[in-house]
C-alpha positions in Angstrom: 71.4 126.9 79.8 68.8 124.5 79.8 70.7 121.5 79.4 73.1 122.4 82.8 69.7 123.4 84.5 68.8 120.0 83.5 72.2 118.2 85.0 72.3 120.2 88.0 68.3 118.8 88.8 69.8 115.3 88.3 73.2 115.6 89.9 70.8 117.3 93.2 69.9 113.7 93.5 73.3 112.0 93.5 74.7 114.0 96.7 74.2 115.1 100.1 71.8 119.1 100.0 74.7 120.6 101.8 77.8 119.1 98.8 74.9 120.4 96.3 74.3 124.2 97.9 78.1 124.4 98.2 79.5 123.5 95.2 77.2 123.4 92.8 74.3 125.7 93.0 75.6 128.7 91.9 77.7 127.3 89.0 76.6 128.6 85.5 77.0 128.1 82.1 79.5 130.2 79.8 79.9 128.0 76.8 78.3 124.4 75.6 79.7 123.1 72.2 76.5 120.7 71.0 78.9 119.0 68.3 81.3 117.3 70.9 79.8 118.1 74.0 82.2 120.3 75.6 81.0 122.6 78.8 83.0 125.5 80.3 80.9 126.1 84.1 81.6 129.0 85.6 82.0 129.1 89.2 82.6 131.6 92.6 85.9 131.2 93.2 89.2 129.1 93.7 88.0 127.1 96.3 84.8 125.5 94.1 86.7 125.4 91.1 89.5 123.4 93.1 86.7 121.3 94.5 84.5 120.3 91.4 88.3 119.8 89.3 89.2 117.6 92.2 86.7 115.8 94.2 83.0 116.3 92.0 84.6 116.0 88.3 83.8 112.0 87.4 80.3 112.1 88.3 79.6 115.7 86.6 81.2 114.3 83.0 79.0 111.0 83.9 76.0 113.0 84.1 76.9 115.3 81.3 77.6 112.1 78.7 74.4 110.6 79.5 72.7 113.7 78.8 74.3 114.3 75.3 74.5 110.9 74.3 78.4 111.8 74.3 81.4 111.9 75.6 81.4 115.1 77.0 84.2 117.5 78.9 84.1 120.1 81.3 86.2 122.4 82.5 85.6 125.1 84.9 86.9 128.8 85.7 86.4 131.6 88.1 83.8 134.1 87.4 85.5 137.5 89.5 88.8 136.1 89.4 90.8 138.2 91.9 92.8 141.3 90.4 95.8 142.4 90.9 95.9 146.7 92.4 98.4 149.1 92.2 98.7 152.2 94.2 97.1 154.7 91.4 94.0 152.5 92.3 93.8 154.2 95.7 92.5 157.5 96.7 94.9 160.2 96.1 97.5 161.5 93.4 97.9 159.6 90.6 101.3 157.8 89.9 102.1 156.2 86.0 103.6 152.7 86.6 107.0 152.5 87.2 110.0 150.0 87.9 109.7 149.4 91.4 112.5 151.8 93.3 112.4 154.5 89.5 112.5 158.4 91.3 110.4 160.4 89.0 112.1 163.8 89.0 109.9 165.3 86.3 108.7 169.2 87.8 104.6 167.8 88.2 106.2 165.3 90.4 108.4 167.6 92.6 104.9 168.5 94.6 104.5 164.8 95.7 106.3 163.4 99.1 109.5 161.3 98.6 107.6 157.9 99.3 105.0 158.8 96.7 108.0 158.2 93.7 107.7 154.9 94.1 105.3 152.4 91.8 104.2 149.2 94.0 102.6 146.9 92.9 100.3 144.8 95.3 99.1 140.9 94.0 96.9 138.9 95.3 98.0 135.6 95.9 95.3 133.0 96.8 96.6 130.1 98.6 93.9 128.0 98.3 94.7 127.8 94.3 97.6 125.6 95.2 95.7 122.9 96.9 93.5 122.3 100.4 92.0 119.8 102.5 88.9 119.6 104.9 88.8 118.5 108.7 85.4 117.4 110.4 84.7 119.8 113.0 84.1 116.4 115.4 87.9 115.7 114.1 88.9 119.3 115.9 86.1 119.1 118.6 87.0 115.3 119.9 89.6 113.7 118.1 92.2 116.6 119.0 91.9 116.2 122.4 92.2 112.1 122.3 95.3 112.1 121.0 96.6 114.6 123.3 95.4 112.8 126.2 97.1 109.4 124.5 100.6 111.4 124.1 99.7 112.8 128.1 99.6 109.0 128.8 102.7 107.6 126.8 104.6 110.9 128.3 105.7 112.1 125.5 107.2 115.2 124.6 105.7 116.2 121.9 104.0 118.7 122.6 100.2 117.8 121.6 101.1 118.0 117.7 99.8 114.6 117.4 96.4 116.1 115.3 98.2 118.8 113.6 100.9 116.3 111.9 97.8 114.6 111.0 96.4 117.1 109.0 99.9 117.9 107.8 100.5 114.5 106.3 97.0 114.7 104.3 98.4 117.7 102.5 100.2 115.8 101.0 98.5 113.4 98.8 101.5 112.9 96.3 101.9 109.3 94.5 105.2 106.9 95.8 108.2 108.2 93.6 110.7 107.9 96.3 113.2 110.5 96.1 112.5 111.3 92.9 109.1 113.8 93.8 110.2 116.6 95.8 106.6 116.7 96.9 107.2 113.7 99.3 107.7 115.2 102.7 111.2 114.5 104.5 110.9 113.7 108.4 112.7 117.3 108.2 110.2 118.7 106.3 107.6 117.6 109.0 109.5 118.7 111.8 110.3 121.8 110.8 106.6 122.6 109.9 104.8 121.3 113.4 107.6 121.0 115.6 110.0 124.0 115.4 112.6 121.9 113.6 112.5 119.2 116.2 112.9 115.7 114.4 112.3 114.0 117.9 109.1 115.1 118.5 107.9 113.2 115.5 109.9 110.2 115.6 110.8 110.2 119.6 114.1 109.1 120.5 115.8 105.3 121.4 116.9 104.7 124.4 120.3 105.1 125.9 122.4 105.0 128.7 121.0 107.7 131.5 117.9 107.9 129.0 114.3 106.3 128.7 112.8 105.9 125.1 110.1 108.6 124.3 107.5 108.2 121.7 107.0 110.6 118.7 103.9 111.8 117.7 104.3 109.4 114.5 104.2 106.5 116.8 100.7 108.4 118.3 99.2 108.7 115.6 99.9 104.9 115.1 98.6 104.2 118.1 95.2 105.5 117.1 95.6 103.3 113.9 95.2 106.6 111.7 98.4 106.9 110.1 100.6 104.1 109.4 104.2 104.2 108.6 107.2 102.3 106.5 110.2 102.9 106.4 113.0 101.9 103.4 116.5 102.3 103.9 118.9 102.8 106.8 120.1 106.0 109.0 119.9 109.3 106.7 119.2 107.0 103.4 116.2 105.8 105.4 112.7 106.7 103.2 109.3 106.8 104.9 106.1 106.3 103.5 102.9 106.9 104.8 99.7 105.7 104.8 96.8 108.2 106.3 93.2 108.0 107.1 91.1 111.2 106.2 88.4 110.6 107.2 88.8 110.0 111.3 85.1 108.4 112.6 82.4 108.5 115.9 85.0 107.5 119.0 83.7 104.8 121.1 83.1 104.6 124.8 86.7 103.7 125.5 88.1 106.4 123.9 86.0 109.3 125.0 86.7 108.2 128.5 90.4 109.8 128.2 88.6 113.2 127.6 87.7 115.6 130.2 84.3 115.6 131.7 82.7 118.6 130.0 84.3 117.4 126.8 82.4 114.2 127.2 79.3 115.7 128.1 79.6 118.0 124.9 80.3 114.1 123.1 77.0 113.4 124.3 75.1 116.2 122.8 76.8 116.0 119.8 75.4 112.9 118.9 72.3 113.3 119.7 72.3 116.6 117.1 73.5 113.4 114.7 70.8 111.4 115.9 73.0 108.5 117.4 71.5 106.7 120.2 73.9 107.2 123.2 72.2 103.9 125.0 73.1 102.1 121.9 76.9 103.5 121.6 77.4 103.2 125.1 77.1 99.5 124.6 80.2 99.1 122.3 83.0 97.0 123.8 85.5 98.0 120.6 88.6 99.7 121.9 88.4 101.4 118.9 86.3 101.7 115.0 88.7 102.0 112.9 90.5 98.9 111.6 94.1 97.0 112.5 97.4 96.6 110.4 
């Protein structure tokens, strides 16, 4: 116990109070092997343990090894995992487990109402365990509304899922294996997620005779220089990759201006809770923070 008391007063130090309290604090020991260094924390739930496995792990083992003089491991599990509940949990007469559909028609049965006969079983299925991402509130609060008011500009059709492809396309953190990972996300895939199935309202469409062009929300999000795409192949061989930002920054001057009034105001006093001098930012000329190609 003392030794993880020890590593969580040093790893305090190495992060922000708030990444600390959340992920960290409430951890505890279950098992430290002194002979090769190997820890088993306990944490709340799926959420932390996804976290610390995820985004925390390198500088925990770091800490750990420097504190044993070893290479150490960790590994980390759920101290009230959820349970799975059946019916003769509840409140009211008890049922032996059955195959799902079985009629009991033994006589201390024949009492119970027909829908009673049945044995259901009810699991919990977190869908956290299978993976989740973060999104600033200032990413919802102001960024949102920017790159609806750029796809109001460029007329698109769209529909404002400029932000929510966004966040889409960052669940999906998979390494380049082409065709070969059937994680990789299909333009279909995308559509069918964010835009009811409708592949032009990602990609927009070319244009034709008695038809103007009209820009996708991919090209949007280009626009913004937050997601950038390639493309390999031709017509329905044609493979894209993507490269996304995750973390969106502070807009400047330019950008906000595309907002509506109350939503700059609210701009304002937002970074003045951050403690950003609005005389100061109000003096950028950038169209924009984030970098080019």
């Amino acid at each position: 116990m003392e030794i993880w008391q020890t590593a969580l007063n040093t790893l305090k130090l190495q992060m922000t109070r708030a990444t600390f309290d959340t992920w960290l604090a409430n951890t505890q020991l279950i098992n430290y092997d002194e002979h090769t260094a190997a820890f088993t924390i306990g944490v709340a739930n799926a959420y932390a343990k996804d976290w610390l496995e995820h985004r925390l792990h390198q500088i925990i083992l770091r800490t750990l090894s420097r504190l044993t003089g070893k290479t150490a491991t960790v590994q980390f599990t759920i101290l009230y995992p959820t349970t799975s509940t059946t019916v003769g949990d509840a409140p009211g007469p008890s049922l032996q487990k059955r195959p799902l559909g079985e009629t009991d028609l033994e006589p201390a049965d024949q009492d119970l109402p027909a829908d009673c006969r049945f044995g259901i079983e009810l699991v919990s299925f977190d869908p956290t365990s299978k993976g989740w991402v973060m999104t600033s509130n200032y990413a919802h609060q102001f960024w949102q509304p920017y790159l609806t008011a750029i796809e109001r500009e460029n007329g698109t059709r769209s529909g404002g899922i400029a932000f929510p492809l966004w966040q889409l396309l960052r669940s999906f953190p998979a390494s380049w294996q082409g065709r070969s990972n059937p994680n990789w996300p299909s333009i279909q895939t995308l559509a069918d997620i964010v835009a009811n199935g409708n592949r032009h309202k990602v990609l927009g469409r070319a244009a034709c005779k008695g038809r103007q062009r009209t820009i996708g929300a991919l090209e949007t999000l280009e626009q913004a220089r937050i997601v950038w795409t390639r493309t390999y192949g031709q017509d329905r061989d044609t493979i894209y990759y993507f490269r996304v930002l995750d973390n969106l920054p502070i807009l400047t001057p330019a950008q906000t201006a595309k907002l509506t009034q109350r939503l700059q105001e609210r701009h304002q006093r937002e970074m003045s809770k951050c403690q950003i001098d609005y005389e100061q930012w109000q003096q950028l000329t950038l169209p924009t923070l984030l970098p080019g190609e």
